[in-house]
C-alpha positions in Angstrom: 99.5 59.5 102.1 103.2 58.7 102.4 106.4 60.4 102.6 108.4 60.4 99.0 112.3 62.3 99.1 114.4 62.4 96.3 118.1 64.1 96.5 119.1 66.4 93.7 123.0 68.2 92.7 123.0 71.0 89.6 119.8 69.8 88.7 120.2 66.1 88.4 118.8 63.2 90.8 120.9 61.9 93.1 118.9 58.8 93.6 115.7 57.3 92.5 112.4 58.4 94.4 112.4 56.5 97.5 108.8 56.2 99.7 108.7 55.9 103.0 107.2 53.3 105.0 105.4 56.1 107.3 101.9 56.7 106.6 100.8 60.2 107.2 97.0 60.7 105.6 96.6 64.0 106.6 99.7 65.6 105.6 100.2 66.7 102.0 102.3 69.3 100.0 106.4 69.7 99.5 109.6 70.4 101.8 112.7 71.6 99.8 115.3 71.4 101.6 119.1 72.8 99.8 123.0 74.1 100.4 124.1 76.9 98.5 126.2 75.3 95.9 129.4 76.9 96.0 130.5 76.8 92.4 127.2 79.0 91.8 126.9 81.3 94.6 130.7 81.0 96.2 132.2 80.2 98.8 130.9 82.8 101.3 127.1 82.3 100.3 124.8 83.8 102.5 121.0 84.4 102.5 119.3 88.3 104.4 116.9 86.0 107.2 115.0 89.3 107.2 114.6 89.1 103.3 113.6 85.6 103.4 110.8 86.3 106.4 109.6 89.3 104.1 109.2 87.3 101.4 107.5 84.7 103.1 105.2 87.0 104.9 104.3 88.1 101.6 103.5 84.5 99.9 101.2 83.9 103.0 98.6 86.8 102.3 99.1 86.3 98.5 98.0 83.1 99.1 94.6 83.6 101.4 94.5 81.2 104.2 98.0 79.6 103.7 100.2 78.8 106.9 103.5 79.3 106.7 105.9 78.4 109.9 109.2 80.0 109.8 112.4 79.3 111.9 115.4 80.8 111.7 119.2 79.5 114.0 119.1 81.7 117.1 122.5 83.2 116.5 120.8 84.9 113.5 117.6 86.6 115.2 117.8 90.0 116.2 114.4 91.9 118.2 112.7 92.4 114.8 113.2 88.8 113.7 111.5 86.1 115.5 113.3 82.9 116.1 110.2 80.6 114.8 106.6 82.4 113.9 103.7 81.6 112.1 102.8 83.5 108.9 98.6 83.5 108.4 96.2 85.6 106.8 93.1 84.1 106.5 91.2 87.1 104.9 94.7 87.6 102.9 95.0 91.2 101.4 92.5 92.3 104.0 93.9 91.4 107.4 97.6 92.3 105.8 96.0 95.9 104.9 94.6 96.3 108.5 98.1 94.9 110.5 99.9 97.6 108.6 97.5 100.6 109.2 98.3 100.9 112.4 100.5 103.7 112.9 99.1 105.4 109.8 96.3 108.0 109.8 93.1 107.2 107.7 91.4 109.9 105.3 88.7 107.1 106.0 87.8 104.8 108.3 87.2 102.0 105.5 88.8 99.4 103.4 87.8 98.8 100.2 88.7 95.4 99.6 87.1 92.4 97.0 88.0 89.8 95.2 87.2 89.0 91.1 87.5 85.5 89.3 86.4 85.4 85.8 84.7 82.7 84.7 86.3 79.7 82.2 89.1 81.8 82.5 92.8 81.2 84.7 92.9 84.6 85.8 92.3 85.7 89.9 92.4 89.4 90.6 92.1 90.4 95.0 92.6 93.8 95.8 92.6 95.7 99.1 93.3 99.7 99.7 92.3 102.8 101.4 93.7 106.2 101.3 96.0 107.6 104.6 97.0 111.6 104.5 100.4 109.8 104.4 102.7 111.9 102.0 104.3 108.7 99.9 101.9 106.1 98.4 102.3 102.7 100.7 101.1 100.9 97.4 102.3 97.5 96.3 101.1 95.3 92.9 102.1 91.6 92.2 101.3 89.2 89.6 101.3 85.7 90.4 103.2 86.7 93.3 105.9 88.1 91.9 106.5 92.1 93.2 106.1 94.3 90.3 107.8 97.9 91.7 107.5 99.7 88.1 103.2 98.5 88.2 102.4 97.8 84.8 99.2 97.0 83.2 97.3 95.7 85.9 98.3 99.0 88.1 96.9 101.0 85.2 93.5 99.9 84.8 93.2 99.3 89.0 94.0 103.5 88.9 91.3 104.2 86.0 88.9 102.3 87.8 89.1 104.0 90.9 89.2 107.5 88.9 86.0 106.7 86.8 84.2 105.3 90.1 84.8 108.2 91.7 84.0 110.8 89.1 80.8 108.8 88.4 80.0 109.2 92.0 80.6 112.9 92.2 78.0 113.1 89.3 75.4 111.3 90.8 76.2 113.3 94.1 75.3 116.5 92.2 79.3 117.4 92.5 80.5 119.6 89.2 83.9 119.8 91.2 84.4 116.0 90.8 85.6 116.3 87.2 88.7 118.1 88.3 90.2 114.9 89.4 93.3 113.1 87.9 95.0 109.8 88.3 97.5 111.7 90.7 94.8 112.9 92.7 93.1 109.7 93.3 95.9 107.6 94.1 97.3 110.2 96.0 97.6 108.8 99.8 96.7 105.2 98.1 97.7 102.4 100.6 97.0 98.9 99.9 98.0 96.0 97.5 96.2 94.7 94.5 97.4 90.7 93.5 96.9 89.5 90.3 97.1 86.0 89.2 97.1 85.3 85.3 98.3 82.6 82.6 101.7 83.8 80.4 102.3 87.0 81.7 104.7 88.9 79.8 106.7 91.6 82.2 109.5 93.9 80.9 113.1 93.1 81.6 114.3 90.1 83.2 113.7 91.3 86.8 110.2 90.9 86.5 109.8 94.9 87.9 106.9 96.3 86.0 103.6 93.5 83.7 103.4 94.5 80.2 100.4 91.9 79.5 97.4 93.9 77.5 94.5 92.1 78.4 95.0 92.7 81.9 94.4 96.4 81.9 90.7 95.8 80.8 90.0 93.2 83.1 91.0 94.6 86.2 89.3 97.7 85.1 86.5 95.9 84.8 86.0 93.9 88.1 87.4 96.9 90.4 84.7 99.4 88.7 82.0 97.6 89.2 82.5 96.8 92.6 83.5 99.9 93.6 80.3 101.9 92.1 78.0 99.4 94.3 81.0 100.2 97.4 80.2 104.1 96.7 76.9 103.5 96.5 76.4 101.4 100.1 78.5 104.2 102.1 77.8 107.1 100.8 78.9 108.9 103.9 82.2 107.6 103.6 82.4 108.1 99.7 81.4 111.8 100.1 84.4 111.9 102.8 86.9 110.8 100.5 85.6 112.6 97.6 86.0 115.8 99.3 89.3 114.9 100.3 90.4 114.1 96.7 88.7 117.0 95.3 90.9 119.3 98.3 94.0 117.7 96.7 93.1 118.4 92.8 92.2 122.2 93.8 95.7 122.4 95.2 97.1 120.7 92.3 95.8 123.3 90.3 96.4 125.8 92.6 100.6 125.2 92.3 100.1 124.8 88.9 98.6 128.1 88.3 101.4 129.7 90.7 104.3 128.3 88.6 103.0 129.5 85.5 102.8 133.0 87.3 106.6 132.1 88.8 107.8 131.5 85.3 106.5 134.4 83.2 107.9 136.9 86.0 111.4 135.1 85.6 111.4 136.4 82.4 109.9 139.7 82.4 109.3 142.9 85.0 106.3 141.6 87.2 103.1 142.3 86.1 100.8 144.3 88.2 97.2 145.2 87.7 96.6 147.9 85.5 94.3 149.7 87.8 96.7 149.4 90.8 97.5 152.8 91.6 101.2 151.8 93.7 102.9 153.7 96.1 106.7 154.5 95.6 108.2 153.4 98.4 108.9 149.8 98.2 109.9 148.5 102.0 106.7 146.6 103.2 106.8 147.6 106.7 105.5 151.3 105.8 103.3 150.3 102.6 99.6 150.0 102.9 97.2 149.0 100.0 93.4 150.0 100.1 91.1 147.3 98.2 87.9 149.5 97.6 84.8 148.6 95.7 84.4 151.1 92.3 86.5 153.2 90.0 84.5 156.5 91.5 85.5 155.4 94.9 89.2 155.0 93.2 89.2 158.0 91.8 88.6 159.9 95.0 91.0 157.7 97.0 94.4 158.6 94.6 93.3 162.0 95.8 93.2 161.4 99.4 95.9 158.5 99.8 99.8 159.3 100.9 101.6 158.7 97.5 104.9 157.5 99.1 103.2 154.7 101.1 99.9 154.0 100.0 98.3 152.4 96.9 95.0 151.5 95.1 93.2 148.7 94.2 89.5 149.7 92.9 88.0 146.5 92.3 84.9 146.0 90.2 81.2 145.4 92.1 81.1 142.2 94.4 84.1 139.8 94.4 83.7 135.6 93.7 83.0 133.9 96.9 86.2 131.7 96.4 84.0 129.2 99.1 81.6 128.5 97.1 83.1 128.4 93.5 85.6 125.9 91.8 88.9 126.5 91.4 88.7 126.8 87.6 85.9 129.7 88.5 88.4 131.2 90.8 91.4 131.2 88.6 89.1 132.8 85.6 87.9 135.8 87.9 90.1 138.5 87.1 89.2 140.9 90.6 91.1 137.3 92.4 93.9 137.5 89.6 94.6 141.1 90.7 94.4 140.9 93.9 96.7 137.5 93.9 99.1 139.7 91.9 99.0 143.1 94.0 99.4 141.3 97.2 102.0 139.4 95.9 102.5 136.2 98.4 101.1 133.3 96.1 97.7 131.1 97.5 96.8 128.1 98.9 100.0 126.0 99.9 102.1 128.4 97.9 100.8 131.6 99.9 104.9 133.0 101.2 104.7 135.9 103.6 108.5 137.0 102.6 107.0 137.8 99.1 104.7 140.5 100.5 104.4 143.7 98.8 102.6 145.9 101.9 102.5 145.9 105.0 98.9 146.6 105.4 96.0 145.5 103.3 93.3 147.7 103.8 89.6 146.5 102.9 87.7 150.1 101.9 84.2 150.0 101.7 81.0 151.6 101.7 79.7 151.9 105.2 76.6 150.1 104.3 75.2 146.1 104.2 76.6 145.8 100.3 79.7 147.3 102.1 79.9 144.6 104.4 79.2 142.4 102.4 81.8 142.9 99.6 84.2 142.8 103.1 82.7 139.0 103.7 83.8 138.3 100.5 87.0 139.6 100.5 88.2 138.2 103.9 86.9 134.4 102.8 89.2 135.2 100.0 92.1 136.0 102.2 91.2 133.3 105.0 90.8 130.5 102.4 93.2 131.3 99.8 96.2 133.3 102.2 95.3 132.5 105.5 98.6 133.4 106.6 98.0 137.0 105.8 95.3 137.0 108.7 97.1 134.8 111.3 100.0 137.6 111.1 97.9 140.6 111.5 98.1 142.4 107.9 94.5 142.8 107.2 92.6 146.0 108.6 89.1 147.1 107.8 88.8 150.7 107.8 85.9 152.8 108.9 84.7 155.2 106.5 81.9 157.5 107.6 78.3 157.4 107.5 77.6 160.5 108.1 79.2 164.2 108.3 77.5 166.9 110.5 78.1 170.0 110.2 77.2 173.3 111.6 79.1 176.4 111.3 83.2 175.7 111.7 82.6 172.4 113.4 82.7 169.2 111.4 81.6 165.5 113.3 81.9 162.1 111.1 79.2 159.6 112.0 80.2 156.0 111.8 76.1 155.0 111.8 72.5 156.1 112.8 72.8 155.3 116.2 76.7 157.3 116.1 74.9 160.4 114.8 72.2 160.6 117.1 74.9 160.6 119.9 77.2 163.4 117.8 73.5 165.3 117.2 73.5 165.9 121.2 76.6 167.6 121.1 75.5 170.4 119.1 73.5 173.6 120.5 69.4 172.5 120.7 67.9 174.2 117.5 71.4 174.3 115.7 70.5 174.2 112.4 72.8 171.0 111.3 74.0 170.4 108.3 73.5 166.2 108.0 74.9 164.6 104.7 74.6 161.2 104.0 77.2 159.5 101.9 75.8 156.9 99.7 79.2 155.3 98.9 83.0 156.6 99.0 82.6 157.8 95.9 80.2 160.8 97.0 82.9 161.9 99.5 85.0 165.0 99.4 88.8 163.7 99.1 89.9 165.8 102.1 86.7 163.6 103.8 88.1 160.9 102.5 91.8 161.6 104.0 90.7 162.8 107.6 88.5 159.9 108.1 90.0 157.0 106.2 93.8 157.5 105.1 95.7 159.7 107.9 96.9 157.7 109.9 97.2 160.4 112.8 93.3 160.9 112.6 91.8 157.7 111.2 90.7 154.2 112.7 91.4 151.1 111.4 89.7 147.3 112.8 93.0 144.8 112.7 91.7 141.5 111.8 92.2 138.3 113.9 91.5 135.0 113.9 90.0 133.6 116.4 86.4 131.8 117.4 84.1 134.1 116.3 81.2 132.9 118.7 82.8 132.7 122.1 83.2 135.8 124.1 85.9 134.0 125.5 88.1 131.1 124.3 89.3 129.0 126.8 89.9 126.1 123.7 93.0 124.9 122.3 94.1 126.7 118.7 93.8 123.9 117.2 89.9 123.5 118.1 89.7 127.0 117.6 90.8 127.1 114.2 88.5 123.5 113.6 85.5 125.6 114.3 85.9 129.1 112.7 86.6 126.5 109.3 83.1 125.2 110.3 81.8 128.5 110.8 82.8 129.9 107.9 82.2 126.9 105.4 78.4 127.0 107.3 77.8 130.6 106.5 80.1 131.0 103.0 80.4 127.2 101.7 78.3 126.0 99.4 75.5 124.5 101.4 72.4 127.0 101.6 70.9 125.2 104.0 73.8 125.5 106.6 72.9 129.7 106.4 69.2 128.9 106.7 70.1 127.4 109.7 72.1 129.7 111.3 69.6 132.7 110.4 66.7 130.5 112.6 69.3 129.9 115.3 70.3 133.9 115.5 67.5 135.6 114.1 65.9 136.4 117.8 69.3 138.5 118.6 68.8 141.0 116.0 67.5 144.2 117.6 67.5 146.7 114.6 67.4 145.6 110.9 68.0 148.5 108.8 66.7 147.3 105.4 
């Protein structure tokens, strides 16, 4: 309750304790007040007030619910350091994490924050973090205050906690992709602090940069799992959110891993092409086109019909992987996406390089039937999720192979579909007897069928793909919400909820006039 001041120099008293005579009950705690000695820190000593306020700043939400008043001479203050403030954070790690958020965009809008004290044991751990599509980790560890840059143990088990907790939760979520994920994955984005407060702690070097102390791994693990799985658990819209997120980041991990393994085995050796690539000879990309069509037969006739200088082949085998719906380790193992990845050329994902294209033109050649269209779905997902930037520049055509061929006497007609050849039908003399043939698929074609219709570019017709809202006759929208719903669109009718097509079949099915089954 009273005032007590003793003077020290170099460590020794000055004078014995000496007590005020001025009560003061309420007051309580210590005020060191000291010169630089000279002899130790020279004649021009001088303290950084900005260093000193940071430090400060960061005792008080250490230390939940502390006050700290700072001053500082005017002639010292500049506009980002206050003259005299008051340093407070009631809610410590928490409030500190929300006063720094603010210019930062949020993968979610939560904190996940707690605190953990161990019972009979001197050991405190608080923690408080979310994740911000930043692209450097705003992530900061101490132990008993003191900054620990380098992490350490306690960094280590806070990162394996948040990597089983979220792994767990994909499992219980029914989400096989969750196992993809890494440490790098997870604390990729990471934002926060995590204080730990423990008895000896051993760190490495004499700077203090980086704990070294065993035990602590386990225990933080420990506390920051369990809450976490019951945080998961209690916001599951929000853990889904962020596991999707995380699970986005792994895939493209993967993704530029795969393409530097590519990159360095061509930088050794002649590139590697598909073996049943049939390539064109000419090898400036503004005149090439490639055909992707579905079956050898189809191929077969194709190499017959195509322009050798300019054009090449890529039969590819039944139905391709809907890349939408499968993991990346699915993807990466389908050998029709590893040929057409290395035809193409350009790389996927983040990695996808329009200077590395091979052709000009890539040409999806199917049937002129549902499977047809169907085996195009697939293959434009594929190019719109994996090398977008081959649609946004106009490269990929559809081609329009024939139905039908009429014929009657010298005069030929190519039917696109029924309704086509009912209209070409009319042009012929009543009673002609016309010859109609029906392809069943490419392969049934005559080459020179093939050529007129599909491959001559003086007499064929190709469909240039765009992208742009697929469900507006007219878009009046920004790109950017243009491109936010053709994503939605095509995660609803592609992605991997088959409920989301349900829907949209109940929703359209009353605009379908003909269904040829």
């Amino acid at each position: 309750g009273f005032v007590h001041e003793q003077t020290y120099k170099k460590g020794v008293s000055q004078s014995a304790l000496i007590v005020s005579a001025t009560e003061m009950p309420k007051k309580r705690g210590t005020c060191i007040t000291f010169t630089p000695d000279a002899e130790i820190f020279g004649e021009k000593a001088a303290f950084n007030p900005a260093t000193l306020l940071k430090m400060a700043r960061s005792k008080a939400y250490l230390f939940k619910g502390v006050e700290i008043r700072w001053s500082c001479p005017k002639e010292l203050c500049t506009q980002s350091l206050p003259e005299k403030t008051t340093l407070c954070f009631p809610n410590g790690l928490y409030d500190y994490l929300q006063e720094t958020l603010d210019a930062k965009t949020q993968v979610i809008d939560a904190i996940f924050h707690g605190d953990y004290v161990q019972e009979g044991k001197p050991q405190r751990l608080e923690w408080a973090i979310t994740w911000t599509d930043a692209d450097e980790n705003m992530f900061r560890s101490y132990c008993n205050t003191v900054y620990t840059p380098q992490g350490g143990t306690h960094e280590t088990g806070f990162r394996q906690a948040l990597l089983k907790s979220l792994k767990a939760h994909g499992e219980r979520r029914g989400n096989k992709r969750a196992s993809i994920l890494a440490i790098e994955d997870v604390t990729s984005g990471l934002t926060g602090v995590i204080s730990v407060f423990i008895a000896n702690p051993q760190f490495q070097g004499q700077t203090k940069e980086k704990l070294t102390t065993t035990d602590t791994t386990k225990y933080v693990e420990t506390a920051v799992r369990e809450t976490m799985d019951q945080w998961l658990s209690h916001n599951l819209h929000i853990a889904d959110d962020l596991l999707e997120h995380l699970i986005s980041l792994a895939e493209e991990r993967k993704r530029r891993k795969a393409s530097k393994e590519t990159l360095r085995q061509t930088a050794t050796k002649r590139l590697r092409l598909p073996g049943k690539l049939v390539d064109c000879t000419a090898t400036n990309s503004d005149e090439t086109e490639i055909f992707l069509l579905e079956g050898d037969s189809a191929g077969g006739t194709a190499k017959q019909a195509r322009i050798r200088k300019t054009q090449a082949i890529l039969p590819l085998r039944g139905k391709i992987l809907n890349v939408a719906s499968a993991t990346l380790e699915k993807m990466f193992a389908n050998q029709e996406i590893k040929d057409l990845a290395l035809a193409i050329g350009i790389g996927l994902g983040k990695d996808c390089k329009l200077d590395n294209l091979r052709y000009g033109k890539v040409v999806i050649l199917t049937d002129a039937d549902t499977d047809g269209a169907h085996i195009a779905s697939l293959l434009l997902t594929f190019f719109y999720m994996q090398m977008r930037p081959l649609l946004a520049n106009g490269h990929v055509y559809l081609a329009c192979p024939p139905l039908y061929r009429l014929r009657h006497g010298s005069k030929k007609m190519y039917a696109r579909d029924d309704a086509h050849k009912e209209e070409l039908m009319k042009t012929f003399p009543v009673n002609a007897a016309v010859e109609v043939t029906r392809f069943k698929g490419l392969g049934e074609m005559d080459w020179p069928d093939l050529k007129l219709t599909t491959t001559d570019p003086e007499t064929r017709t190709l469909l240039k793909v765009t992208l742009a809202d697929p469900l507006k006759e007219s878009n009046e929208e920004s790109p950017e919400e243009i491109a936010k719903e053709l994503e939605g669109f095509m995660d609803d009718l592609m992605g991997r909820k088959p409920e989301k097509r349900f829907q949209f079949i109940q929703e359209n099915a009353s605009f379908v006039e003909n269904l040829d089954v």
